[in-house]
N, CA, C and O of each residue as an XYZ file, in Angstrom:
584
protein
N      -2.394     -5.346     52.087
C      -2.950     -4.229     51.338
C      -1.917     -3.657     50.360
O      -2.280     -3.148     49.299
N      -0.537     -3.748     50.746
C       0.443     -3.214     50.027
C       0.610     -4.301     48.570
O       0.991     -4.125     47.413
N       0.262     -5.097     49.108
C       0.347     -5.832     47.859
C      -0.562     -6.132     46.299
O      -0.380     -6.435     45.120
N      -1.675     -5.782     47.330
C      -3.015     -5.650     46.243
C      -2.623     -4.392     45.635
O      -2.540     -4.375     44.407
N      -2.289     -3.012     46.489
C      -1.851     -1.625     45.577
C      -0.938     -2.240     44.454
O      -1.235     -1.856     43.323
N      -0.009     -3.015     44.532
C       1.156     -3.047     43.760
C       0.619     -3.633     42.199
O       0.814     -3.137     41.090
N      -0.078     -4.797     42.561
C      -1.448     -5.349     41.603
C      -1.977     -4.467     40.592
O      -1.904     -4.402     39.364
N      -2.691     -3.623     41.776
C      -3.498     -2.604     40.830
C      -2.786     -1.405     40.141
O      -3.606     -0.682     39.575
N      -1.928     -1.125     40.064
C      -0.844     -0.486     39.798
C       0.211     -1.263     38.591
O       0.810     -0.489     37.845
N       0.389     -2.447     38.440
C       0.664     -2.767     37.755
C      -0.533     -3.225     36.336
O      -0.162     -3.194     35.162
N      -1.430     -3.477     36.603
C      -2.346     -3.833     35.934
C      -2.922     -2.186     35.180
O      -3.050     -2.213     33.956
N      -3.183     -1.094     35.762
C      -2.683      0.368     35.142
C      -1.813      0.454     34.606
O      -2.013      1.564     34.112
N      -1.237      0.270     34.383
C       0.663      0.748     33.390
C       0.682      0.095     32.204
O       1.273      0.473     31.193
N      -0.274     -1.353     32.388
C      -0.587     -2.473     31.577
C      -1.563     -2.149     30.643
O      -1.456     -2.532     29.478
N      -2.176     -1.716     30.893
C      -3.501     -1.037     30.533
C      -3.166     -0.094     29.680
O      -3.478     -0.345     28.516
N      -2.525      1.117     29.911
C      -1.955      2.116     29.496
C      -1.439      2.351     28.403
O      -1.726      3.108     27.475
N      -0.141      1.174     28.711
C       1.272      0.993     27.666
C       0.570      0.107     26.394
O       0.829      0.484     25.251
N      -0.377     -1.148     26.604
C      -1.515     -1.606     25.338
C      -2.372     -0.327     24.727
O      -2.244     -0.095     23.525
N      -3.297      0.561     25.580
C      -3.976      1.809     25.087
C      -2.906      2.684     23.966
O      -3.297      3.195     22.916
N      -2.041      2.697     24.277
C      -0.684      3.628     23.582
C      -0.381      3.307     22.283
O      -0.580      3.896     21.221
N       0.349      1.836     22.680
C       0.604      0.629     21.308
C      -0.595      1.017     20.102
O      -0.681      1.598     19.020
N      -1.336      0.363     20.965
C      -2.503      0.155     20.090
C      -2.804      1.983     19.417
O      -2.918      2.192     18.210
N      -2.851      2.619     20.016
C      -2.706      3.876     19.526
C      -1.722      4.419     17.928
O      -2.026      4.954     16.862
N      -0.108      3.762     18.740
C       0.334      4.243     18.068
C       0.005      3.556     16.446
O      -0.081      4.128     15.360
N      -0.152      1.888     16.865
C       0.134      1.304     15.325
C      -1.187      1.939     14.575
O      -0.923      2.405     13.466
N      -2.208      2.014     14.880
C      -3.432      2.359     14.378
C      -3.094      3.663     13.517
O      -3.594      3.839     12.406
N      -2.087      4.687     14.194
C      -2.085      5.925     13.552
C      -1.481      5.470     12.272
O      -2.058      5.396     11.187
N       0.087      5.095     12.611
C       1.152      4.455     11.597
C       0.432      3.942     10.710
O       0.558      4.580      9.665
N      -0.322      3.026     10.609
C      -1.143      2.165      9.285
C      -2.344      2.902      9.050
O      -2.962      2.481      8.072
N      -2.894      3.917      9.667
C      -3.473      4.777      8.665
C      -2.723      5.876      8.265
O      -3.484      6.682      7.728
N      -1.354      6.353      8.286
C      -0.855      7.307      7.517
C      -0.451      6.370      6.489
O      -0.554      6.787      5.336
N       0.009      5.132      6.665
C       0.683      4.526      5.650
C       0.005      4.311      4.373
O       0.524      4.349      3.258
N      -1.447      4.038      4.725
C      -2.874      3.952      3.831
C      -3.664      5.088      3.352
O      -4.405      5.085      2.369
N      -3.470      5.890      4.010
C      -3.734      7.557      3.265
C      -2.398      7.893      2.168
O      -2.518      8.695      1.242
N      -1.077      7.104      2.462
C       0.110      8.063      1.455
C      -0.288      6.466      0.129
O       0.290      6.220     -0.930
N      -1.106      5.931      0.600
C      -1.162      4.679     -1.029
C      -2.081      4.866     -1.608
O      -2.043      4.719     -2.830
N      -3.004      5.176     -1.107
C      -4.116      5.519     -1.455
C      -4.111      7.538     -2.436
O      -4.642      7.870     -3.496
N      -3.382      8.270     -1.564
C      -2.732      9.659     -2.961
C      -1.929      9.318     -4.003
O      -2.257      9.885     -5.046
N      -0.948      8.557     -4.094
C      -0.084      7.698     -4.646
C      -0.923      7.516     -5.778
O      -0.751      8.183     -6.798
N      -1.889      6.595     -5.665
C      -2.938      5.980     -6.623
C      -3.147      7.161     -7.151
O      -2.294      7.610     -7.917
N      -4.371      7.944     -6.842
C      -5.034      8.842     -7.523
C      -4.179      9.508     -8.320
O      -4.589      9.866     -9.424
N      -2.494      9.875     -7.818
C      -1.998     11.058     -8.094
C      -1.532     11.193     -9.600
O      -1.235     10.087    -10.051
N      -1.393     12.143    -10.440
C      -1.322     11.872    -11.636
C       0.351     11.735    -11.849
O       1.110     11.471    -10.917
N       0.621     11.875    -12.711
C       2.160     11.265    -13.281
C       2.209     12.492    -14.935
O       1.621     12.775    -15.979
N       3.389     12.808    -14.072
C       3.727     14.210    -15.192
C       4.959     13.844    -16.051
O       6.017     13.364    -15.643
N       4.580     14.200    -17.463
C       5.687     13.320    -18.684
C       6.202     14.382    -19.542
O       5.693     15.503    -19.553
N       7.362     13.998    -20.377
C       7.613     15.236    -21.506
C       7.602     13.880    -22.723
O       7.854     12.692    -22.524
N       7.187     14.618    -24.087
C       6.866     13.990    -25.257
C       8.464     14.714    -25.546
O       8.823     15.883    -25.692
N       9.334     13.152    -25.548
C      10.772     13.648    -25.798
C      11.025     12.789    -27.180
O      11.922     11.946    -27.202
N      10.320     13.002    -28.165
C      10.092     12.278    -29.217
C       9.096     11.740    -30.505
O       8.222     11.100    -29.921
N       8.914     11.708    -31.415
C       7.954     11.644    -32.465
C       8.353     10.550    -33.485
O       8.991     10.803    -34.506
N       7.883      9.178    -33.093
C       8.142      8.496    -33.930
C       8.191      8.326    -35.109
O       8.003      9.313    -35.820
N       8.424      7.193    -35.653
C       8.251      6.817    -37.358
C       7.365      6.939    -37.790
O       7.158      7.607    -38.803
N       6.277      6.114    -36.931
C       4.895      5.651    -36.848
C       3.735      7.017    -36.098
O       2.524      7.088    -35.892
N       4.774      7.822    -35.905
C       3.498      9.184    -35.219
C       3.076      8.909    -33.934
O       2.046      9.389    -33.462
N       4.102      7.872    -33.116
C       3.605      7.754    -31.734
C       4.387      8.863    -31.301
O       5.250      9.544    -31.856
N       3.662      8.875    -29.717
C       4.505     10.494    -29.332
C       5.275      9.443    -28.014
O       4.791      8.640    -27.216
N       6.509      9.866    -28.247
C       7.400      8.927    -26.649
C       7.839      9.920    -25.844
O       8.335     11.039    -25.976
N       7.438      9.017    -24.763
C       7.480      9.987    -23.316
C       8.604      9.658    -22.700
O       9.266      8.910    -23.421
N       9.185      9.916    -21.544
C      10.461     10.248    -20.728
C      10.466      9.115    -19.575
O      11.422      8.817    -18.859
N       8.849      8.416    -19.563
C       8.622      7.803    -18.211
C       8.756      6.720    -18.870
O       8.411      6.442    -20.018
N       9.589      5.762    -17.614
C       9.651      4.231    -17.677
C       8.269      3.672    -16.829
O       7.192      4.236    -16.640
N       8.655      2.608    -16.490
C       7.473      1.247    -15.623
C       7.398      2.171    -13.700
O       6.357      2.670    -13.275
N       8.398      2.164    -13.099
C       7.683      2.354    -12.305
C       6.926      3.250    -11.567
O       6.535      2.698    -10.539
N       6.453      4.713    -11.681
C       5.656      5.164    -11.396
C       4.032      4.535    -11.822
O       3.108      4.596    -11.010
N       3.894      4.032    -12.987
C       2.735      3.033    -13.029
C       2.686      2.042    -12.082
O       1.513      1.725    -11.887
N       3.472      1.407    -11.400
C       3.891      0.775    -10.374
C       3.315      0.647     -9.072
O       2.611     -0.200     -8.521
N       3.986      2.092     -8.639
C       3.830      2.983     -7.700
C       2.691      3.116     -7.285
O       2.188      2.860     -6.191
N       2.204      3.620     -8.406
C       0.224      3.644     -8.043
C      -0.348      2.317     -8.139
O      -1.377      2.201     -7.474
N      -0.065      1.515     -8.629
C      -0.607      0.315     -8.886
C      -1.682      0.314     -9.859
O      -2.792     -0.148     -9.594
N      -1.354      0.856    -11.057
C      -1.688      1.345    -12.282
C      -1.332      0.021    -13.502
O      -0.185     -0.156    -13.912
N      -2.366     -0.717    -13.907
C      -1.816     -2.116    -14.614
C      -2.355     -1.828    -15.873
O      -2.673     -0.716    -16.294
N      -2.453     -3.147    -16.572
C      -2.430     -3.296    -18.071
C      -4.059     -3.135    -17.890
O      -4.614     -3.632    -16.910
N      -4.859     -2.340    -18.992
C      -6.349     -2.365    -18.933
C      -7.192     -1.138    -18.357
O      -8.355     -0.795    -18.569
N      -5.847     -0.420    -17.280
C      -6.526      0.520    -17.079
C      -6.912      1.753    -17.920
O      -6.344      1.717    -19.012
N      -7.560      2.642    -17.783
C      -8.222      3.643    -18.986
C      -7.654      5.092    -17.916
O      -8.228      5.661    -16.987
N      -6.290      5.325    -18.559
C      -6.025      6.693    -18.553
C      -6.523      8.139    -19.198
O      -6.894      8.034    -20.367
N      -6.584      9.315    -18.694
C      -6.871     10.424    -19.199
C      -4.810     11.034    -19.660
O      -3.828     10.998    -18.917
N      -4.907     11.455    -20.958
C      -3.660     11.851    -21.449
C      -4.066     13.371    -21.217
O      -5.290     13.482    -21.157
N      -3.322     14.678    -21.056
C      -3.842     15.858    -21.219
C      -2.579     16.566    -21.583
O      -1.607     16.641    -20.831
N      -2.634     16.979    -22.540
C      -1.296     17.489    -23.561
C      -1.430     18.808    -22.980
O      -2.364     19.305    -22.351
N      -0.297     19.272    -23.322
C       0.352     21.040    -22.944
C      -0.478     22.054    -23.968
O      -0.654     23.272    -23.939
N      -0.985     20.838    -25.044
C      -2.388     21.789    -26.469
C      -3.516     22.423    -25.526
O      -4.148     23.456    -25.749
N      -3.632     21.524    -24.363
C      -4.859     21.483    -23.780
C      -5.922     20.483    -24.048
O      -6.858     20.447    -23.250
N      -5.916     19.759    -24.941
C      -6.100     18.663    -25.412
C      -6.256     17.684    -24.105
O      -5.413     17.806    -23.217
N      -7.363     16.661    -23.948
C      -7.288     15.961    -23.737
C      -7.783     14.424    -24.030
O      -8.626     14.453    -24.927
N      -7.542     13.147    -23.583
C      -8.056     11.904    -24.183
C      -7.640     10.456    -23.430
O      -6.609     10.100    -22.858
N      -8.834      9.836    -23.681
C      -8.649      8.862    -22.461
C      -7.944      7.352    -23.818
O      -8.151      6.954    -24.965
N      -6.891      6.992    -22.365
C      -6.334      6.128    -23.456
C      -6.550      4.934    -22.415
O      -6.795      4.960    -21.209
N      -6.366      3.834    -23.352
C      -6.161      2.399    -22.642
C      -4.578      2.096    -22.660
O      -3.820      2.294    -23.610
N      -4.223      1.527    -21.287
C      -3.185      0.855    -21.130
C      -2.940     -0.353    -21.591
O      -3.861     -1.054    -21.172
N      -2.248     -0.963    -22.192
C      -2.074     -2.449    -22.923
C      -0.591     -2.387    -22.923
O       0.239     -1.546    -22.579
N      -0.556     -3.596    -23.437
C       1.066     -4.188    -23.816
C       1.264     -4.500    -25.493
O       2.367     -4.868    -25.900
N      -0.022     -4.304    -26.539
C       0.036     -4.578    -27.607
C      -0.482     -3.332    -28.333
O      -1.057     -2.569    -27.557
N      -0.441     -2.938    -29.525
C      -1.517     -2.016    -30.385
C      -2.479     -3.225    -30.806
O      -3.589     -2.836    -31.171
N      -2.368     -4.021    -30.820
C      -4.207     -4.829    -31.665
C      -4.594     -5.231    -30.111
O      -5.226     -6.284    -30.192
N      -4.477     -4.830    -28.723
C      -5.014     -4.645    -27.754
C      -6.753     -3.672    -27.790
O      -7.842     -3.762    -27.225
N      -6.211     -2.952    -28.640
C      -7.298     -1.749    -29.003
C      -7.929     -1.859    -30.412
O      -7.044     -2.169    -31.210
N      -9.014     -1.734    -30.951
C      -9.489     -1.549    -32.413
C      -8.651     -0.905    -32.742
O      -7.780     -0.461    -31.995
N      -8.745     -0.707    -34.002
C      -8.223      0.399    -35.009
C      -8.950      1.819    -34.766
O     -10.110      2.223    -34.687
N      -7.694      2.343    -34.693
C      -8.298      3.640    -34.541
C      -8.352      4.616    -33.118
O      -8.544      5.820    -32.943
N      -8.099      3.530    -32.254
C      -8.406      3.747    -30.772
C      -7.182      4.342    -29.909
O      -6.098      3.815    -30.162
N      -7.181      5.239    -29.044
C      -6.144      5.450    -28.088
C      -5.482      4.571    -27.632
O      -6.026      3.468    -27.681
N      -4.453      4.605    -27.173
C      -3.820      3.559    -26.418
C      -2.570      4.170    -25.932
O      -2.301      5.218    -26.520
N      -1.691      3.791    -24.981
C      -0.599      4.036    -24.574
C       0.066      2.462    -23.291
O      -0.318      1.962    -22.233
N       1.379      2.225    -24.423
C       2.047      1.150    -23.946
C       3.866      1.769    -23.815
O       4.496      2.794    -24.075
N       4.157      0.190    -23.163
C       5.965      1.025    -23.094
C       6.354     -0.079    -23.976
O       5.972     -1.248    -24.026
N       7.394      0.729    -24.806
C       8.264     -0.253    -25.600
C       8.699     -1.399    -25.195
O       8.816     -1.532    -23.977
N       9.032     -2.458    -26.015
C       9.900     -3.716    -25.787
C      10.984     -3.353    -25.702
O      11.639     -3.824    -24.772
N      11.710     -2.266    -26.720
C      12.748     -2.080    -26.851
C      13.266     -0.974    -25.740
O      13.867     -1.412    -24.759
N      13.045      0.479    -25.871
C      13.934      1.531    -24.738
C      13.193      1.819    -23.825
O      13.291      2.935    -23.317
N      11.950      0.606    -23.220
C      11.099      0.898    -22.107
C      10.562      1.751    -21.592
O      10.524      1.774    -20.361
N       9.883      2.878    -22.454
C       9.767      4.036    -22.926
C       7.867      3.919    -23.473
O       7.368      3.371    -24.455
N       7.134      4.823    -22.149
C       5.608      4.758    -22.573
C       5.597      5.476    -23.684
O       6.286      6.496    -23.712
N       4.829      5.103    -24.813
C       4.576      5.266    -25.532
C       2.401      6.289    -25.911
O       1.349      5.992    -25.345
N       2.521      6.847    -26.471
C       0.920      6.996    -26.848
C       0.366      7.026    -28.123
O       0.701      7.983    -28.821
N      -0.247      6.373    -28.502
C      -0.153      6.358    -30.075
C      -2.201      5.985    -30.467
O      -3.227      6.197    -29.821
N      -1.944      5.434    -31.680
C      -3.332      5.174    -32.054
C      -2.882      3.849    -32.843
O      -1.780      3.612    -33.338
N      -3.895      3.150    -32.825
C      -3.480      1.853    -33.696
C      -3.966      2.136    -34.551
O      -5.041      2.701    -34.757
N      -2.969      1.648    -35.355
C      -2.934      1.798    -36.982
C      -3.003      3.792    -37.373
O      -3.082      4.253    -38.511
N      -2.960      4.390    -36.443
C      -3.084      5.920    -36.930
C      -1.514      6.649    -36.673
O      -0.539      6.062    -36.204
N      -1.552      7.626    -36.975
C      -0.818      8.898    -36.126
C      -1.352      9.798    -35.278
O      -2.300     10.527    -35.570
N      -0.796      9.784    -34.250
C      -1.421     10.723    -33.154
C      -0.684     11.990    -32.810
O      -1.220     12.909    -32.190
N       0.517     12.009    -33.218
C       1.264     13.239    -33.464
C       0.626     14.048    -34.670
O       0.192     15.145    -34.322
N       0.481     13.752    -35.973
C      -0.686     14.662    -36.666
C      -2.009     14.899    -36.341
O      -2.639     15.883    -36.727
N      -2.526     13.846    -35.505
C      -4.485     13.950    -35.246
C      -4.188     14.860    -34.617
O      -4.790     15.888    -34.927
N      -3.059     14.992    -33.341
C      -3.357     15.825    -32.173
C      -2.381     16.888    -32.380
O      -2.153     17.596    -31.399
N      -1.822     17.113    -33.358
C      -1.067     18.117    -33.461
C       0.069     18.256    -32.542
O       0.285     19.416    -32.191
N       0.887     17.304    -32.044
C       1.862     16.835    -31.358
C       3.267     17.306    -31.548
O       3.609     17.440    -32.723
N       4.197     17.598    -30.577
C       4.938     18.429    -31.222
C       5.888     18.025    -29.790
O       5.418     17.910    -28.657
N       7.107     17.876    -30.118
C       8.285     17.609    -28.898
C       9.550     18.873    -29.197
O       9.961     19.450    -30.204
N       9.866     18.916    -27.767
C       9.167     18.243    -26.510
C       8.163     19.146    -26.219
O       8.109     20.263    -26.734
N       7.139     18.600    -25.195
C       5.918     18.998    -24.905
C       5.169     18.304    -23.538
O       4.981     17.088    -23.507
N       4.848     18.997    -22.657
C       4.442     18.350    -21.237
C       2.818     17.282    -21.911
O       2.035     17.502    -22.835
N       2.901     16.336    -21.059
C       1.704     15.777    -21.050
C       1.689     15.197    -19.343
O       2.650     15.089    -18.582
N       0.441     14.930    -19.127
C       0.116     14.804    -17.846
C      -1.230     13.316    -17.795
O      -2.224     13.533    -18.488
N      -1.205     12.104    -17.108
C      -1.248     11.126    -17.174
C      -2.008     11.089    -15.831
O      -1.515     11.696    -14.880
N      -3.498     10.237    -15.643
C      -4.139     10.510    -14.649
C      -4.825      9.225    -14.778
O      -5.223      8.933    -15.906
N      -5.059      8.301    -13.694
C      -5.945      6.481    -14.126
C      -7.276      7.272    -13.848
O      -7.441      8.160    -13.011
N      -8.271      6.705    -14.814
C      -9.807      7.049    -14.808
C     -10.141      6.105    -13.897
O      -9.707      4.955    -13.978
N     -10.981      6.529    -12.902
C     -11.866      5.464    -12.572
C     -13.104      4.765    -13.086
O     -14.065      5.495    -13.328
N     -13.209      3.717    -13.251
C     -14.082      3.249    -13.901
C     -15.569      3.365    -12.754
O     -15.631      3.088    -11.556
N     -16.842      3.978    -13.864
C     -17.785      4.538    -13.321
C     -18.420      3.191    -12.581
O     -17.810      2.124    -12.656
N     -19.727      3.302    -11.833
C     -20.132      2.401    -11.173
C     -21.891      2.543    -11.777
O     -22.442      3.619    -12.008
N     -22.176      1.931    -11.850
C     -24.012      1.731    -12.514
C     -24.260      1.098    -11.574
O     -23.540      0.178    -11.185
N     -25.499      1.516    -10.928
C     -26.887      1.123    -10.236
C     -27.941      0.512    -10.258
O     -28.728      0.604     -9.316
């Protein structure tokens, strides 16, 4: 009889110490997936530390906070200037990425440095742009149709 207790007693502790585990990792990988998932959504705050040749306005932020969120080439950002102003731009790596005329915001080849501009325009005169000046950077989600 002493031996069957010892059994059942071990097979409890067994039981237990898996119930726990399993507990703990479950929590761990959903905090880990709730902090990637804010990450994403969260917006990304910039200063316009600059006014190009060309009337692009250059920002302070490099590559990886786009990164971070997992924010790529194509996505359709909301820009929202310190004017109050706001405007949804496309992410690309080119200006003829976009028509003429169109929002856009890329990072330089050269001082790796996001950029926001208009192809073929000025967006420091359209928008009345002025450095330095906060702007604030948010990925749109793209809507869903039924």
């Amino acid at each position: 009889m002493k031996f069957r207790y010892r059994i059942d007693i071990y097979y409890w502790k067994l039981v237990i110490f898996a119930v726990c585990t399993t507990t703990v990792l479950l929590i761990g990988c959903s905090q880990k997936t709730g902090m990637s998932e804010s990450i994403q959504t969260a917006s990304i705050s910039a200063t316009i530390i600059e006014i190009d040749d060309h009337g692009n306005a250059v920002t302070n932020l490099e590559i990886a906070p786009f990164t971070e969120r997992g924010w790529k080439l194509g996505d359709t950002l909301e820009a929202a200037f310190a004017t109050g102003q706001k405007i949804q731009i496309k992410f690309v790596e080119n200006y003829g990425d976009v028509p003429v005329g169109e929002y856009l915001g890329r990072f330089s080849t050269s001082t790796k440095q996001f950029k926001i501009a208009i192809n073929m325009g000025n967006i420091a005169k359209t928008l009345n742009l002025r450095n330095p000046s906060k702007v604030v950077l948010q990925k749109v989600e793209p809507s869903t149709t039924n």
